[in-house]
C-alpha positions as CSV (number, residue, x, y, z in Angstrom):
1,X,46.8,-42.3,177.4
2,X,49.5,-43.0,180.7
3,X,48.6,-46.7,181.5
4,X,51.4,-47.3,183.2
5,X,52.9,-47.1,186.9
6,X,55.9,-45.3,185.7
7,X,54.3,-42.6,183.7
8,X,52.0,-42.4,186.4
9,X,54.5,-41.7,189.0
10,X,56.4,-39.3,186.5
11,X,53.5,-37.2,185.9
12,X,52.6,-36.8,189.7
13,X,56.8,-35.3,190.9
14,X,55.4,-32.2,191.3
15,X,52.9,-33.4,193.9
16,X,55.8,-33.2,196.1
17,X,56.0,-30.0,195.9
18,X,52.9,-28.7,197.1
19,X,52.2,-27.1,200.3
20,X,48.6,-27.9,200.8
21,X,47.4,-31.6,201.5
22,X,46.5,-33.4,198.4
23,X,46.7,-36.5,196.9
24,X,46.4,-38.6,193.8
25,X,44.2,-41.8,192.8
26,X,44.2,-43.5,189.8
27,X,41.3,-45.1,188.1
28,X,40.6,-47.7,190.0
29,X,41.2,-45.6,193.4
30,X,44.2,-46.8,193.6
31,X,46.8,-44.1,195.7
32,X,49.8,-43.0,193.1
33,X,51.2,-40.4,195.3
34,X,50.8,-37.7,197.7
35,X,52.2,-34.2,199.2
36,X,53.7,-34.3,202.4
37,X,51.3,-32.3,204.3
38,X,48.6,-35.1,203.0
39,X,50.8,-38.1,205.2
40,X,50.8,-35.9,208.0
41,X,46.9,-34.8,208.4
42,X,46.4,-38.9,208.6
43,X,49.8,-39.8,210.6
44,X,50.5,-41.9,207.6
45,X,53.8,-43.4,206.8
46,X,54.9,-42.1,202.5
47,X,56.5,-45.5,202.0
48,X,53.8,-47.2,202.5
49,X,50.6,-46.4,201.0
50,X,51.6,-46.3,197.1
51,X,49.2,-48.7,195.3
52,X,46.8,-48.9,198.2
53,X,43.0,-48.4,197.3
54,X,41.1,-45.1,198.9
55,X,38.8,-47.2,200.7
56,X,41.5,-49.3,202.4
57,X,42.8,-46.3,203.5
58,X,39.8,-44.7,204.3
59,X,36.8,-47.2,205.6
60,X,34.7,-45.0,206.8
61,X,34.2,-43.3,203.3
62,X,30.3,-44.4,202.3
63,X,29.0,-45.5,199.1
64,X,28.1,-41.8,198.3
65,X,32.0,-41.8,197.7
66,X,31.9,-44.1,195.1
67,X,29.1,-42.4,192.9
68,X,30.7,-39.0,193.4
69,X,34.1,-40.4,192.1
70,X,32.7,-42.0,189.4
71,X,31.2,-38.6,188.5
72,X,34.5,-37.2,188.9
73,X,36.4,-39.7,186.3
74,X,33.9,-38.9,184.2
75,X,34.8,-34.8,183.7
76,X,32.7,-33.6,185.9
77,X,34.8,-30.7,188.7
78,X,35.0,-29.6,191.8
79,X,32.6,-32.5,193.6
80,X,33.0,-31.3,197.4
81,X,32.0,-33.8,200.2
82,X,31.9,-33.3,203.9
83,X,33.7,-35.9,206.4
84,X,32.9,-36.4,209.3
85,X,35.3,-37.9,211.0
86,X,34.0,-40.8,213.6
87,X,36.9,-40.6,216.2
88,X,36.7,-36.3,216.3
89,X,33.9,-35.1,218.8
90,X,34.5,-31.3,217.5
91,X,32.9,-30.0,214.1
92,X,36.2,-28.0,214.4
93,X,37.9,-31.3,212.9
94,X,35.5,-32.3,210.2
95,X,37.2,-32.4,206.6
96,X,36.1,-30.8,203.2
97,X,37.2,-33.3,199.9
98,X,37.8,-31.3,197.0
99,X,37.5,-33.5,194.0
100,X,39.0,-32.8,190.6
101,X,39.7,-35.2,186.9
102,X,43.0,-35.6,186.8
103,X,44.4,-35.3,183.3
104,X,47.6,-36.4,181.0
105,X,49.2,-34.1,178.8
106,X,46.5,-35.3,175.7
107,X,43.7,-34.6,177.8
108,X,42.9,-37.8,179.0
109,X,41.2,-38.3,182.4
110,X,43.9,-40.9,184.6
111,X,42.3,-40.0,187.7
112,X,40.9,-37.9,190.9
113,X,42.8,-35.0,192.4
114,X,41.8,-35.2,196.2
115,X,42.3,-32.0,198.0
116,X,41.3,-32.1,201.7
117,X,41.2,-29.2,204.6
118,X,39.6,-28.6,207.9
119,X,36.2,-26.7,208.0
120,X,37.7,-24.1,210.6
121,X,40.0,-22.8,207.7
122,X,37.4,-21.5,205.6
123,X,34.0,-20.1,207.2
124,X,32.4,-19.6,203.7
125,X,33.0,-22.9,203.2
126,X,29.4,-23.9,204.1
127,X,27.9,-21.6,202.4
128,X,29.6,-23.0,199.4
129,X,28.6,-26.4,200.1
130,X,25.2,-25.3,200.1
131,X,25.6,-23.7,196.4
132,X,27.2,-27.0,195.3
133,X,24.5,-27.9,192.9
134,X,23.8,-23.9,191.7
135,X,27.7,-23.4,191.1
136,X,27.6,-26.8,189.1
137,X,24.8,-25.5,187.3
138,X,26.9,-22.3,186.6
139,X,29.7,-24.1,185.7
140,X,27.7,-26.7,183.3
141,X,26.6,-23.7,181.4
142,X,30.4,-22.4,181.2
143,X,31.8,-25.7,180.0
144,X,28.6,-26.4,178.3
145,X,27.5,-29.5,179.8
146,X,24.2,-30.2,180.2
147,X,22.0,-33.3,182.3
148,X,19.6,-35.5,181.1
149,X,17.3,-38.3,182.5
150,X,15.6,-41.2,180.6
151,X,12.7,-43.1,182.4
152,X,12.1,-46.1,181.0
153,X,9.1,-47.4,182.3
154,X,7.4,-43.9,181.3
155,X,9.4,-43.9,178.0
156,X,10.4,-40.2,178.9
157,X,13.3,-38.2,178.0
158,X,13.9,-35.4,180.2
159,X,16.3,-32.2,179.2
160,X,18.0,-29.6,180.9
161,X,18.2,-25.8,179.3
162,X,21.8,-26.4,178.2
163,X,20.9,-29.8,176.5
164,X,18.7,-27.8,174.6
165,X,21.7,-25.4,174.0
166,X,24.0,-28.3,172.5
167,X,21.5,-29.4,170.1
168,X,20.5,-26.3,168.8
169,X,16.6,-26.6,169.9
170,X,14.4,-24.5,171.5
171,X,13.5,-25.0,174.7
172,X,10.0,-26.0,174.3
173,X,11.2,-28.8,172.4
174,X,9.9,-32.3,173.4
175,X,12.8,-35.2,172.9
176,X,12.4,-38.8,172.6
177,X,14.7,-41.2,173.1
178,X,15.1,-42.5,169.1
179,X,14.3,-38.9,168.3
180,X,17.2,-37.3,170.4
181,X,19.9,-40.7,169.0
182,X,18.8,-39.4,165.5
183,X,20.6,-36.1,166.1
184,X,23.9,-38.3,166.1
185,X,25.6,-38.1,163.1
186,X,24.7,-41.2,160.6
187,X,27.6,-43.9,160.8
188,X,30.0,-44.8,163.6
189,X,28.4,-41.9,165.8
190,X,25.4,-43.1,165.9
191,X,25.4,-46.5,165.8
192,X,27.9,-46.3,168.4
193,X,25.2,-44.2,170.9
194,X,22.5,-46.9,170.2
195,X,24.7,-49.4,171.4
196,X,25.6,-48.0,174.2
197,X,21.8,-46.9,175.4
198,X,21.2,-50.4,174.4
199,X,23.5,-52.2,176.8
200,X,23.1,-49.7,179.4
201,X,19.2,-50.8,180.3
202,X,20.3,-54.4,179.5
203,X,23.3,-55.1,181.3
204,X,23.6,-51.9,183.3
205,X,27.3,-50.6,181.5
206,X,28.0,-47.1,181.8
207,X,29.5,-45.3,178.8
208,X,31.3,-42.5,178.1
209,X,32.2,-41.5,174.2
210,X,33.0,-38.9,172.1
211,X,31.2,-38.5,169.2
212,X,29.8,-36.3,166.0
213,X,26.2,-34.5,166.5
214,X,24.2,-32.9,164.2
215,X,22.8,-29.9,165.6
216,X,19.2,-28.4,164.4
217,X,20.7,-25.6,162.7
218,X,22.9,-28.2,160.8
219,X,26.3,-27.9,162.1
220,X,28.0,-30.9,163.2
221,X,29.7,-30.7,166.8
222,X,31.5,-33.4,168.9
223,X,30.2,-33.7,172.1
224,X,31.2,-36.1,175.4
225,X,27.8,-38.2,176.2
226,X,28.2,-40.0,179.5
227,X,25.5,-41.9,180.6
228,X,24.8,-44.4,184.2
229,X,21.7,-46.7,184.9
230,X,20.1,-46.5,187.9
231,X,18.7,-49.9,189.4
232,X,15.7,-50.5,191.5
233,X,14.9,-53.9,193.0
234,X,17.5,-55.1,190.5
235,X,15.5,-53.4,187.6
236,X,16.9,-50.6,185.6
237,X,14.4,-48.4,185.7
238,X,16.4,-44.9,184.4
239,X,19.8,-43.7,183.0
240,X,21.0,-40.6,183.8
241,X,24.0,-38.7,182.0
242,X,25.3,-35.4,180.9
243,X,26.4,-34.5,177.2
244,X,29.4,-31.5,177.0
245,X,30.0,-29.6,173.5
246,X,33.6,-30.8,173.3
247,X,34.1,-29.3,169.9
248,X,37.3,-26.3,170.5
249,X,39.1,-29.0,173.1
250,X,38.4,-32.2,171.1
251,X,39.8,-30.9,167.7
252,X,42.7,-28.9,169.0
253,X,43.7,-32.7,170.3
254,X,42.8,-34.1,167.1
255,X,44.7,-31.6,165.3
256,X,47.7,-32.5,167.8
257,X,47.0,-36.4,167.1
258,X,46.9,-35.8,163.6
259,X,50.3,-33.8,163.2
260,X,52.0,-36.9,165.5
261,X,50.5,-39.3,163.0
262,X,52.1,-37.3,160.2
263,X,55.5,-37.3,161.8
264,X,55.2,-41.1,161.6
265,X,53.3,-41.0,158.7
266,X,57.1,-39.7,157.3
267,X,59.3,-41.0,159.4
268,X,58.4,-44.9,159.1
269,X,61.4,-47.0,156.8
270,X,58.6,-48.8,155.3
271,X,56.0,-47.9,152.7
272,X,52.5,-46.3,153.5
273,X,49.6,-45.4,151.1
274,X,46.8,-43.4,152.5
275,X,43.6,-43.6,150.2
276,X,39.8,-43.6,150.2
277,X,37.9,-46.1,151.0
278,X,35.0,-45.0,148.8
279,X,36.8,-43.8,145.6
280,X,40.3,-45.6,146.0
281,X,42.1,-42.0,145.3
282,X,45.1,-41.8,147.2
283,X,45.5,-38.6,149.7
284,X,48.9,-39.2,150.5
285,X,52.0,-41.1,150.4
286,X,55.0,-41.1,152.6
287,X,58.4,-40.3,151.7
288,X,59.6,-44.0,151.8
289,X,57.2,-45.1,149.4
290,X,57.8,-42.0,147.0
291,X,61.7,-43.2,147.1
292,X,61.2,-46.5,146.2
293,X,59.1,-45.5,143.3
294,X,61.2,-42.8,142.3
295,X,58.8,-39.9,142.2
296,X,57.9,-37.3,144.7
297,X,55.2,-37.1,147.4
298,X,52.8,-35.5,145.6
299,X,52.7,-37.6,142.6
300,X,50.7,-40.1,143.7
301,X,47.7,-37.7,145.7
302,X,44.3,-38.0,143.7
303,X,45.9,-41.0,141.4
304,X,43.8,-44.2,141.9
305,X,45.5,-47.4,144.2
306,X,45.0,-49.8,141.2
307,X,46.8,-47.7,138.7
308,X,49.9,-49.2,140.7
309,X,49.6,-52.7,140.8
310,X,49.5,-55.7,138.8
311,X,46.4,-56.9,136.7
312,X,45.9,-59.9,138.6
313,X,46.0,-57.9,141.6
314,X,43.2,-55.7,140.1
315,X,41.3,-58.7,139.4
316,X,41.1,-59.4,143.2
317,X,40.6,-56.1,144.4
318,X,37.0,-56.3,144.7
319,X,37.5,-59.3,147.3
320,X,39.8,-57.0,148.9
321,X,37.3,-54.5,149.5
322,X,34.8,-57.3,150.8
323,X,37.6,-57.8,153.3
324,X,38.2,-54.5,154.6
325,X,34.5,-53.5,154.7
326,X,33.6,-57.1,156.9
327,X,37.1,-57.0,159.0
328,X,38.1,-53.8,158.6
329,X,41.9,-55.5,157.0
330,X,42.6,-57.4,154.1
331,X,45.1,-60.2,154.4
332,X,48.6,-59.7,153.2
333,X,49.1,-60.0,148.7
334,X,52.0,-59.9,146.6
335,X,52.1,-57.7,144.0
336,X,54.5,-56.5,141.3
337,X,55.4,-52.8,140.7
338,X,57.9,-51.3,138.4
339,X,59.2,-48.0,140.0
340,X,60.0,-44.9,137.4
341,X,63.1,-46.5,136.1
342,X,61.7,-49.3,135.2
343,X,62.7,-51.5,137.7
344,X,60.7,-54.2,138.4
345,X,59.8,-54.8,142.5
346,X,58.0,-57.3,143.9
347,X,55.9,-55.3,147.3
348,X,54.0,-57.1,149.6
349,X,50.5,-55.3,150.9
350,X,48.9,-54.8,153.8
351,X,45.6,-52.7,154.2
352,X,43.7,-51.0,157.5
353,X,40.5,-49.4,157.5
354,X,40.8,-46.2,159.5
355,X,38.2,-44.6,160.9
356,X,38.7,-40.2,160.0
357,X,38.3,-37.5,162.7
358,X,35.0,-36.7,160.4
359,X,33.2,-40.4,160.3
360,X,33.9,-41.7,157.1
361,X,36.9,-44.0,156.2
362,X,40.3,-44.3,154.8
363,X,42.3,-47.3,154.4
364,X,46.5,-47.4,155.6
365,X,48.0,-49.7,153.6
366,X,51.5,-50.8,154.4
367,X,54.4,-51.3,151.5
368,X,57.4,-53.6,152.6
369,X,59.6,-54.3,149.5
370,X,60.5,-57.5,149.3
371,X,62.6,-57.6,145.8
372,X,66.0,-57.9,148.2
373,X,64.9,-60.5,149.9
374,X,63.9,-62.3,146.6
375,X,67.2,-61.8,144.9
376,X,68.9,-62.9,148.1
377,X,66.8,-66.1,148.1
378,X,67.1,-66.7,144.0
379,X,71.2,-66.2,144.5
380,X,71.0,-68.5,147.6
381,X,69.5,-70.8,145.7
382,X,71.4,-70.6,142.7
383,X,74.6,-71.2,144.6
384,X,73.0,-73.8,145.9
385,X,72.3,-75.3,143.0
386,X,75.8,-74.7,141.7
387,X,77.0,-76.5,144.7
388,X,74.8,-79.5,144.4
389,X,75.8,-79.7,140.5
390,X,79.1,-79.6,141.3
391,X,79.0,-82.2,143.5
392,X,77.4,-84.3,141.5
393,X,80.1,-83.7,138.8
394,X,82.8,-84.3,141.6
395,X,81.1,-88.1,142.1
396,X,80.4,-88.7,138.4
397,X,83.9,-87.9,137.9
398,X,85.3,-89.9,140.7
399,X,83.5,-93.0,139.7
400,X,84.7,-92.6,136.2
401,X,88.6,-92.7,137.0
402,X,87.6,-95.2,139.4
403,X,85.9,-97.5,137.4
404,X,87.4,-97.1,133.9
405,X,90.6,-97.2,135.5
406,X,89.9,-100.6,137.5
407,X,89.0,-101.8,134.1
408,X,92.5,-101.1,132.3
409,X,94.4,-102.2,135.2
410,X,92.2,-105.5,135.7
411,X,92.9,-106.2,132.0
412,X,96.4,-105.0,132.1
413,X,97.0,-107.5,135.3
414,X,95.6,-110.6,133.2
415,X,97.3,-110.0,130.0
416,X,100.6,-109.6,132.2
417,X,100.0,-113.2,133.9
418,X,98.8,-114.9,130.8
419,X,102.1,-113.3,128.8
420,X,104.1,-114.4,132.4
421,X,103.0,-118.1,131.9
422,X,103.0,-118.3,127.6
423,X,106.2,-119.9,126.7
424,X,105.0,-120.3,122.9
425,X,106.6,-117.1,120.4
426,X,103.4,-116.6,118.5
427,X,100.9,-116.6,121.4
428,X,103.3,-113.9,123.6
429,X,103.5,-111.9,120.4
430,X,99.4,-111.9,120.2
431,X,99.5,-110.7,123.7
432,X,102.5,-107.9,123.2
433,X,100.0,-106.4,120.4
434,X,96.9,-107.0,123.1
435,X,99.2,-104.6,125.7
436,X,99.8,-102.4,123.2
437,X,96.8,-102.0,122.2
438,X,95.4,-101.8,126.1
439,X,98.0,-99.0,126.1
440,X,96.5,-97.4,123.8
441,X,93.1,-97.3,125.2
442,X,94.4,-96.3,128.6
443,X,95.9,-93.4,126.8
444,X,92.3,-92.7,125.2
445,X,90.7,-92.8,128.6
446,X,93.0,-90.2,130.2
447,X,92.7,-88.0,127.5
448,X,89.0,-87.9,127.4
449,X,89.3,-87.8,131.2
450,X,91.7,-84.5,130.4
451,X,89.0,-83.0,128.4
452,X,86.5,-84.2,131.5
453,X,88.6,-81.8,133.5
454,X,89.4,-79.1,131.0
455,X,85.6,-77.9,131.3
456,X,85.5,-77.5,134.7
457,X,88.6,-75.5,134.5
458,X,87.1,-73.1,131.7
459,X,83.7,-73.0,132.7
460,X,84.2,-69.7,134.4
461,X,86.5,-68.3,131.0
462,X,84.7,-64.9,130.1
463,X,82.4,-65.5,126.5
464,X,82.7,-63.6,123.5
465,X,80.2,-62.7,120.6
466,X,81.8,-65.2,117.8
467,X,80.5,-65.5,114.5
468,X,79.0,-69.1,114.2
469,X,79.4,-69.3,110.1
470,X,83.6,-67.9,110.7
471,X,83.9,-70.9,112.8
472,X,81.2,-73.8,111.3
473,X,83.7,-73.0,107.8
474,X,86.9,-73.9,109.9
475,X,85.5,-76.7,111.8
476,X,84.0,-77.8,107.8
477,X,87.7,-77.6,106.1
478,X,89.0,-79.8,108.8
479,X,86.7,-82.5,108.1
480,X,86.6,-82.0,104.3
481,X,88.6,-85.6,103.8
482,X,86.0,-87.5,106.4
483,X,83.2,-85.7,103.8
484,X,84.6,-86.7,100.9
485,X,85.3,-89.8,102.1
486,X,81.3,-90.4,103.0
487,X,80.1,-88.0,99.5
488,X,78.8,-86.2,102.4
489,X,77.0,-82.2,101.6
490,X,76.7,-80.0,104.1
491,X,73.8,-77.3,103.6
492,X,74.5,-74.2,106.0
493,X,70.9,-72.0,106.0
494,X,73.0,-69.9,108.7
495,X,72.8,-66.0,107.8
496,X,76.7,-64.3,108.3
497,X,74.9,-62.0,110.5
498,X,74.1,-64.4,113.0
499,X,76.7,-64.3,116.3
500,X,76.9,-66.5,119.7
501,X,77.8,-65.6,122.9
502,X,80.5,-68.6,123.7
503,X,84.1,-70.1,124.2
504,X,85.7,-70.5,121.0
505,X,87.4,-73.5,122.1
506,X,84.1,-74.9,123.3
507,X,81.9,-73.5,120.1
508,X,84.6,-76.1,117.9
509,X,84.8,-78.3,119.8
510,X,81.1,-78.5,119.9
511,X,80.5,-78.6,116.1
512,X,83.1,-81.4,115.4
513,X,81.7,-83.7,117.7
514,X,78.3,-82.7,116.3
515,X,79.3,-82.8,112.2
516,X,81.6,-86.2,112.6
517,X,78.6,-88.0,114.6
518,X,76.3,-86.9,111.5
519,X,78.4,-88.1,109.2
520,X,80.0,-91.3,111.2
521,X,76.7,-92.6,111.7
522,X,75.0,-91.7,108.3
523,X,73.7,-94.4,106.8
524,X,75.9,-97.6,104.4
525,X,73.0,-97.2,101.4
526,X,72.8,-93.1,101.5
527,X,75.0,-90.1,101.1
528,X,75.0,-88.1,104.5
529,X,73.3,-84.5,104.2
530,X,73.7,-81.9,107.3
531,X,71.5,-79.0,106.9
532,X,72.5,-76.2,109.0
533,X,69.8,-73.0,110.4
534,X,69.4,-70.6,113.1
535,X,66.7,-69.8,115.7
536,X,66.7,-66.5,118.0
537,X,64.7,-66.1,121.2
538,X,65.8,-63.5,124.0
539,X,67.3,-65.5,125.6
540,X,68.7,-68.4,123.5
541,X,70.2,-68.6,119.6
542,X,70.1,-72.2,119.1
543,X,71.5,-73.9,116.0
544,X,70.0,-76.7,114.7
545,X,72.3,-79.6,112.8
546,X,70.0,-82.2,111.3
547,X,71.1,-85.4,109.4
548,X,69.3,-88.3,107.7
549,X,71.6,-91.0,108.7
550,X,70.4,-93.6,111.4
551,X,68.7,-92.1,113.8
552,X,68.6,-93.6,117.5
553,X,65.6,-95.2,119.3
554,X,65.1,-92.0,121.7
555,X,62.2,-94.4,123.8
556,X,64.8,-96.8,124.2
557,X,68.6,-94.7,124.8
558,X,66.8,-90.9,125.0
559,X,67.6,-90.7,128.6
560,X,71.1,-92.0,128.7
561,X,72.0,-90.0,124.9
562,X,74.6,-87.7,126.4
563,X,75.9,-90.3,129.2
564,X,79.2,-90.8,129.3
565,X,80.6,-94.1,127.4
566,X,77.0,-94.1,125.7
567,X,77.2,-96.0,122.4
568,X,74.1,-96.9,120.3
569,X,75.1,-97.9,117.1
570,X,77.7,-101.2,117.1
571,X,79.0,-101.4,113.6
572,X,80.5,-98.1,114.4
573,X,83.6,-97.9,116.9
574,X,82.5,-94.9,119.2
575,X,84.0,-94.5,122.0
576,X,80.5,-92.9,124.1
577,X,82.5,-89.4,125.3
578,X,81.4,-87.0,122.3
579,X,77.9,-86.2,123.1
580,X,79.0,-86.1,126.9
581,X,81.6,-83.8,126.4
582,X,79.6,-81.5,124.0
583,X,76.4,-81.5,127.2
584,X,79.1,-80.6,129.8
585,X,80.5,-78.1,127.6
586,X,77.6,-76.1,125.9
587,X,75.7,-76.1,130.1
588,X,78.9,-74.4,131.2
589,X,78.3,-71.3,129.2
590,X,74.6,-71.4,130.7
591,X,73.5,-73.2,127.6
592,X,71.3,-76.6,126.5
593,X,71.2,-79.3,124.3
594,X,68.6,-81.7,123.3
595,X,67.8,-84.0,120.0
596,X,64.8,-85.5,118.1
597,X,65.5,-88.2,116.2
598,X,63.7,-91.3,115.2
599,X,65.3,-94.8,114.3
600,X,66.3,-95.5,110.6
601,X,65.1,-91.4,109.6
602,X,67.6,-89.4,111.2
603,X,68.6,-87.3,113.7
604,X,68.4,-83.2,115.1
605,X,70.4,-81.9,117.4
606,X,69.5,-78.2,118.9
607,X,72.4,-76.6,120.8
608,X,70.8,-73.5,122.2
609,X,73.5,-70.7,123.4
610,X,72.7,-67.9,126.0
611,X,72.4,-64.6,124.7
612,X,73.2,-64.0,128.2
């Protein structure tokens, strides 16, 4: 429907145009615009009436004016009423009103036409005023309207002919009130009608509604009922109305409302499902759904909704249809959907009930896809992530140099003063071997810092598939003299087959640390076995290297086991990087590492590699 100014004042240009005097009101009598002629018959200036109401313009117009426009908003045509003017002595100058609905392109009433003339331009004009309620007659049983009257106190329903016409009974047929609301079709029609009779006699609202009738021969119509009460010593004490067979000229507009919907219905970005309220079959889905599933329009019609969406969304459906039967919407659910290439979506839902052109009910649901905006968010985070880990790194790593470096240059600095002030030849020697020896563990700490840094410079190297038995029997051979040294046995359960997505440099590095720390720290009274085996998941194969030497008191060190400069075990000279450089290494390639171990039984160690 026009609502506004604007469209208003662009449907009424051709006003200008007009020769005759006429004018045009809105809704609430408010002027929108006039012919030429019109300013002139009052001596009124164009610029400044627009938006002024009639009976500003107009005072002398009587309350008769009001009903008779009301009439007139309501579809009822050609409503004539004589003025007499009060300041014009001649009949000669009295006016004729012409009064016509004033429609928008859909149909829709926006207002009055007002065409006035003088009396002296037409003497059949009387005469024609004096037919005013036979010609309306004549022209209720063109358009097929027909008047009605309820009296309340009398509880009596009174019909004209054409009534009788619309609802397809004879005209000895006696209505009642609940006997003539039961024609309405059952559902919104109905229910809507008994409302509106309702508030009518309580609160003395007018209506005016299209709506579905049952006729007595069975056919369903749609018919305009308008109905006004009529007040006597503030009492309602009748309603009065008309009811029009509306059926050619309401579903030619429906069928032009309908084929605008469908051009939406297709042309919307997002996703729409159109299914049945009752049986959940769909009727139709729009091309922007169809392409994000990868199948065609027609694929879905007569399928079921829930043969589309996830089982925990089919276990809430029933509330869902609680909620659109009590609100006439369900609130917005997740769901996830794997389109015909087996893509897996994640679609947010949104569901209407609609109201059909025939009474019953559909429900719209909308389909927004929000799988990009998930994969945005996961990557956001991840970098985010990355970012923060790196950062941390970047700290961890500056407090290491920092404070092992303070340490060698705070023990370097005292061994130079003592050695500055020792004037005895044995005691300067002790400290000469002291430096020396502080050299040498200077030169320990930059090289593990070196490896520190050597991850972070790799971690983006591309992996390969490696064997993991090709490389376990190199890493094995070069510790052969530390095994025989120790009677140590390893036991590989590791079939050739088996292959790891890694860094080769990393993957030995990784087992030396691993094998030396199972041997190193076996125990003085028992041989060291290693037993070597294989687990595969989809997304990890993680290798497990067990030992039975000392094990470590995971309550007490578990959370500080791959620490940096982490020792457990004093009788043994570790220098606490190993295990740290193994962790930083193996969660570069997107892998992990954990161990069970228990004091005095032994220890397992379960590197688990991406097999992404």
């Amino acid at each position: 429907m026009i609502s506004t100014k604007t469209n208003l004042s662009f449907s009424a240009d051709w006003i200008q145009q007009i020769p005759t005097a006429i004018a045009l009101i809105d809704n609430n009598y408010n002027l929108v615009s006039a012919s030429p002629n019109w300013f002139k018959k009052f001596d009124f200036q164009e610029n400044d009436l627009t938006g002024r109401h009639l009976f500003d313009l107009f005072p002398r117009f009587s309350k008769d004016w009001d009903t008779k426009l009301k009439y007139c908003i309501d579809g009822l045509k050609d409503i004539k009423i004589i003025d007499n003017q009060s300041n014009s002595k001649s009949s000669e100058n009295n006016l004729v009103w012409d009064l016509n609905p004033w429609k928008d392109g859909y149909g829709n009433i926006i207002g009055v036409i007002l065409k006035v003339d003088n009396i002296s331009k037409s003497r059949k004009l009387e005469l024609e005023l004096k037919r005013t309620k036979l010609i309306l007659n004549q022209k209720g049983k063109i358009a097929k309207i027909g008047s009605w009257e309820y009296l309340i106190n009398e509880e009596q329903l009174q019909w004209s002919p054409i009534v009788h016409s619309i609802y397809g009974v004879s005209n000895d047929f006696k209505p009642s009130l609940d006997g003539a609301l039961a024609f309405y079709k059952e559902g919104t029609s109905r229910d809507t009608i008994k409302q509106k009779v309702k508030e009518a006699i309580i609160t003395g609202k007018p209506w005016n509604e299209n709506l579905q009738l049952m006729r007595g021969d069975g056919s369903t119509i749609w018919v305009n009922s308008i109905g006004r009460p009529k007040y006597k010593d503030g009492i309602c004490v009748r309603v009065i109305g008309t009811v029009q067979d509306i059926t050619a000229t309401y579903e030619q507009s429906l069928n032009r409302l309908e084929r605008h919907q469908n051009t939406f219905f297709d042309q919307v970005a997002f996703g729409l499902i159109l299914s049945d309220f009752n049986t959940g079959k769909i009727i139709a889905a729009n091309e922007a759904f169809a392409k994000l599933a990868g199948y065609e329009t027609d694929y879905f019609k007569g399928k079921t909704f829930k043969g589309f969406i996830s089982e925990s969304l089919k276990k809430s459906s029933i509330n869902l249809a609680k909620q659109l039967k009590k609100k006439g919407a369900f609130t917005p659910v997740e769901t996830v959907f794997y389109n015909k290439d087996g893509k897996k979506l994640t679609l947010r839902l949104s569901g209407k009930r609609i109201e059909t052109f025939s009474g019953g009910f559909n429900v719209l649901t909308t389909i927004e896809n929000l799988t990009p905006v998930i994969e945005k968010e996961k990557r956001i985070k991840k970098l985010l992530k990355d970012a923060t880990q790196k950062n941390e790194r970047l700290l961890n790593f500056a407090h290491m140099v920092s404070h092992n470096l303070k340490a060698h240059t705070t023990n370097f600095s005292l061994l130079l003063n003592f050695l500055d002030k020792e004037v005895g030849e044995s005691e300067r020697k002790k400290l000469m071997e002291m430096l020396f020896n502080a050299s040498d563990n200077l030169s320990e700490t930059i090289k593990g810092l070196r490896e520190v840094v050597a991850i972070k410079t790799n971690a983006n190297k591309e992996k390969k598939d490696i064997s993991l038995n090709e490389h376990l029997f190199h890493v094995e051979q070069n510790l052969m003299g530390l095994l025989k040294q120790n009677n140590g046995k390893i036991i590989n359960e590791i079939p050739d087959s088996v292959k790891v997505k890694a860094l080769p440099a990393y993957l030995d590095s990784i087992l030396t640390n691993c094998l030396t720390n199972a041997i190193k720290y076996s125990k003085p009274d028992k041989a060291p076995i290693i037993i070597l085996s294989v687990q595969k998941t989809k997304a990890y194969t993680t290798l497990s290297i067990e030992d039975n030497g000392m094990g470590i008191d995971m309550e007490k060190f578990g959370d500080k086991l791959f620490g940096l400069y982490q020792t457990f075990h004093k009788e043994n000279n570790g220098n606490g990087i190993g295990l740290y450089i193994t962790k930083q290494q193996i969660e570069s390639m997107n892998g992990k590492i954990d161990a069970l171990s228990t004091s005095g039984q032994g220890t397992t160690f379960r590197i688990s590699f991406s097999n992404s």
